[in-house]
C-alpha positions as CSV (number, residue, x, y, z in Angstrom):
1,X,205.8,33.7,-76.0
2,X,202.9,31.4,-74.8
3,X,201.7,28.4,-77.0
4,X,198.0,28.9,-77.5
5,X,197.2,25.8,-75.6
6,X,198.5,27.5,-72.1
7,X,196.8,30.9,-72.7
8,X,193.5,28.5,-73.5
9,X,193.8,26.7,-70.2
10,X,194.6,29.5,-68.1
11,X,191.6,31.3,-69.6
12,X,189.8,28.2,-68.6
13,X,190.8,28.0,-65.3
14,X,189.6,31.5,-65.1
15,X,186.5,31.0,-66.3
16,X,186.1,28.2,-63.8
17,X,187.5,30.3,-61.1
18,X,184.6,33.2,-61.9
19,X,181.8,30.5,-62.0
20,X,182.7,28.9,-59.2
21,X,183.1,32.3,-57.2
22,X,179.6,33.3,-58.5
23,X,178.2,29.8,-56.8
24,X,179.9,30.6,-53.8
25,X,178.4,33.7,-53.6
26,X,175.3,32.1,-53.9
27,X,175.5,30.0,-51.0
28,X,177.2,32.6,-48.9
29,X,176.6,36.5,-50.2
30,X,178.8,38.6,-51.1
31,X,178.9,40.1,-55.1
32,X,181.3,41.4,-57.8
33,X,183.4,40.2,-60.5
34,X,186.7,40.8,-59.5
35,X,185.1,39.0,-55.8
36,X,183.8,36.0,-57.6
37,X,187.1,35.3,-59.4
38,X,189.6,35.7,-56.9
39,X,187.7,33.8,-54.5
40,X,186.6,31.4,-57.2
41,X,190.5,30.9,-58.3
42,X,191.6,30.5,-54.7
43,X,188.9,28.4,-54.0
44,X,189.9,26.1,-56.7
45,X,193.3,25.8,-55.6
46,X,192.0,25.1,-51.4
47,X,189.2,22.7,-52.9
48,X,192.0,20.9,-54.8
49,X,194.3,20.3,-51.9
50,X,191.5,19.7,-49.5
51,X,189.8,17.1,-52.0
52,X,193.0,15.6,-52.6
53,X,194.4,15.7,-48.3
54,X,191.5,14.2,-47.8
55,X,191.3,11.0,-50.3
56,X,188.0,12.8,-51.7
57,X,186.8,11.5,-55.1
58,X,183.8,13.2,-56.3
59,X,181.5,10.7,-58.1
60,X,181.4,13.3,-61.1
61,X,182.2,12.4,-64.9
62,X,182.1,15.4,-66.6
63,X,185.8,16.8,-65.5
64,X,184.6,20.5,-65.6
65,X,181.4,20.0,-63.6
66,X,183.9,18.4,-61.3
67,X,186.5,21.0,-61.3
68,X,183.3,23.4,-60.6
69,X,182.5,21.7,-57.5
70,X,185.8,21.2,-56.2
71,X,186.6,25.4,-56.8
72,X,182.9,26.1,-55.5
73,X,183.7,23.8,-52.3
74,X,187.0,25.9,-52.2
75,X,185.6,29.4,-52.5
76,X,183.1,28.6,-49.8
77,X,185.6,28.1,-47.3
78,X,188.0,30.8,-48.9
79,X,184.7,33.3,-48.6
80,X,184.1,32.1,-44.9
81,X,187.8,32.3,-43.4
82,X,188.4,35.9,-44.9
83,X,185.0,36.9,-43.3
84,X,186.4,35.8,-40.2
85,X,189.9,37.3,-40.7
86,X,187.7,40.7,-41.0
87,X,185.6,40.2,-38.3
């Protein structure tokens, strides 16, 4: 069984995965729930990895404004390349 601190931070993540899908779909279209948190839990793992290839330290404090960012910049490109995947 899961302790309740791992179901807490997987709901977090997910909660940071749908807002940061809902920015992205600000920026570039698109709409949905189920849309704004896969591509906002995707994003957050591409953002991560990109951040972190490329020696990125956002100047941030508050770790889950940070962690928004990061999975915003992440669903943006996530958004982007499947658009054109799809053509």
């Amino acid at each position: 069984m899961m302790r309740d601190d791992t179901v807490r931070h997987v709901v977090v993540f997910l909660v940071i995965g749908v807002i940061a899908g809902w920015l992205a779909s600000w920026i570039v279209g698109g709409g949905g729930l189920l849309t704004f948190l896969i591509s906002g839990v995707v994003g957050a793992f591409v953002g991560g990895y990109l951040f972190s290839a490329l020696k990125i330290n956002l100047p941030i404090r508050n770790i889950w404004l940070s962690q928004i960012v990061t999975a915003t910049v992440g669903a943006v490109i996530v958004v982007l390349v499947a658009r054109l995947i799809a053509g």
